[in-house]
N, C-alpha and C positions, 0 to 999 in steps of 0.2 A: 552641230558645231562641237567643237573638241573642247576639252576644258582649258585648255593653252590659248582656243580660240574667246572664249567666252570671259575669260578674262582679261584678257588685250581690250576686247570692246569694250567690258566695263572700266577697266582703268581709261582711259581714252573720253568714255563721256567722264566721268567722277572729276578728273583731272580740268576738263573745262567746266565743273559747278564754281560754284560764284564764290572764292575766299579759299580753295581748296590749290593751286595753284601756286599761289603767293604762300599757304600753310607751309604746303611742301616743299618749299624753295627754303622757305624758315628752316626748317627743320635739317636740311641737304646742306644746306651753306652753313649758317648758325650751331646748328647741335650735330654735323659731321654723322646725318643719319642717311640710308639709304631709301630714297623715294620709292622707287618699286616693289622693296620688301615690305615696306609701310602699306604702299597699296594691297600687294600681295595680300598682308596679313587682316587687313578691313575685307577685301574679298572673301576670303575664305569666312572671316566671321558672319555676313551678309547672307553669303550662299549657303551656310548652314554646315561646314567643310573642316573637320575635326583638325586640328593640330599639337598633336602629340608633341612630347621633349624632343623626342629624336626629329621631330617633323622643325621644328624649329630650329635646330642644329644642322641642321641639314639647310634649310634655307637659309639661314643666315653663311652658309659656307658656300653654297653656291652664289649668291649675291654677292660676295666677297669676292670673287676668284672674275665676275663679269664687273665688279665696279673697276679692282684695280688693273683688269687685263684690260678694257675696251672702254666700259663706260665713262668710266674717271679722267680717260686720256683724252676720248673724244671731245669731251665738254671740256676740257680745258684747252684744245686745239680752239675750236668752236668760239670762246666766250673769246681766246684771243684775238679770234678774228673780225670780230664785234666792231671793232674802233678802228677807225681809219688808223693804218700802216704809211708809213712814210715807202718812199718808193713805189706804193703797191698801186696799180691801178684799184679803182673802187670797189667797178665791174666784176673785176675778176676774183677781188677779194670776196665779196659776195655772194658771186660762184659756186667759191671755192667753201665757204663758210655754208652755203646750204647744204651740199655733199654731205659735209663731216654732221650735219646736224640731221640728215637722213641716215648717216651712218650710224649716227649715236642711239638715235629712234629704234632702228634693226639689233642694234644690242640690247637695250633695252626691251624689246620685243621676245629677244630669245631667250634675255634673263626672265621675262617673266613664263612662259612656256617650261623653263628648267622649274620655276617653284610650283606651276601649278600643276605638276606631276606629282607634290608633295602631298596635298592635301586631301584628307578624306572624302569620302560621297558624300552629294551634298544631303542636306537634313534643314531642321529647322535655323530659323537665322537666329543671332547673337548680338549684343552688343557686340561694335567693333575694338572696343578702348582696351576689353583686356588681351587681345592679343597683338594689341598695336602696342602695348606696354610689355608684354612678354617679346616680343621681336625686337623690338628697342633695346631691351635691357639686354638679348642676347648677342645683339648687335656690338655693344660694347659703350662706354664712355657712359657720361651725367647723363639719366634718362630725364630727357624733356617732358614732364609728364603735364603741364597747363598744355602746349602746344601739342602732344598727343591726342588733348579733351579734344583740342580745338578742330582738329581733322577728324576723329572720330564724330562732332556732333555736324560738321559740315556734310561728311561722307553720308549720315545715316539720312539726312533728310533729305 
């Protein structure tokens, strides 16, 4: 399996561990972080997968160019479609709200494929925290760092 592949599976089970979900949603709504670089970047410490300055500048600019071209718009199609719409059949809003939330999923999917081209051969593993904190901070904005701990010690165990 490819490392684009192996990384999709891990973010996929990680994402359904218990408190990791709801972390990352904190973090995505609340602190204006992006989920999949955060995952990204716990993978890469896990797997043992060096990330150099440039390797971090680099994902965060790829994760940048897939949140605000595709990711960021789908989920905001998506979350509108959430709530019953006045004129809208349910059905079809439903529908229609799964589509865009498989669509969103496939972007996210490529985003993480584009970052895990970044990252070194794997090696030994690492805490995740410090490079959930170096992605964070390169990310931009207040780095959430309780809520970093918090996804870093859910992720490791």
């Amino acid at each position: 399996m490819s490392a684009a592949g192996r990384l999709w599976a891990w973010a996929v089970e990680a994402y359904g561990r218990e408190g990791v979900s709801e972390t990352c949603l904190s973090l995505q709504d609340r602190d204006g972080q992006s989920v999949p670089l955060l995952l990204f970047g716990a993978w890469a410490a896990m797997a043992g997968r060096a990330l150099d300055d440039e390797a971090v500048e680099a994902a965060c600019d790829v994760a940048r160019v897939w949140e605000e071209t595709a990711v960021a718009p789908l989920r905001a199609v998506r979350r509108a479609l959430k709530a019953p719409v006045i004129d809208m059949a349910a059905e079809a809003r439903e529908t229609v709200r799964a589509r865009v939330k498989s669509a969103e999923l496939e972007a996210e999917r490529h985003l993480l494929a584009g970052l895990a081209e970044l990252a070194g051969a794997p090696g030994p593993q690492r805490d995740p925290l410090p490079d959930l904190v170096r992605l964070s901070r390169a990310w931009g904005g207040p780095l959430p760092r309780p809520a970093l701990a918090r996804l870093a010690e859910r992720l490791a165990s």
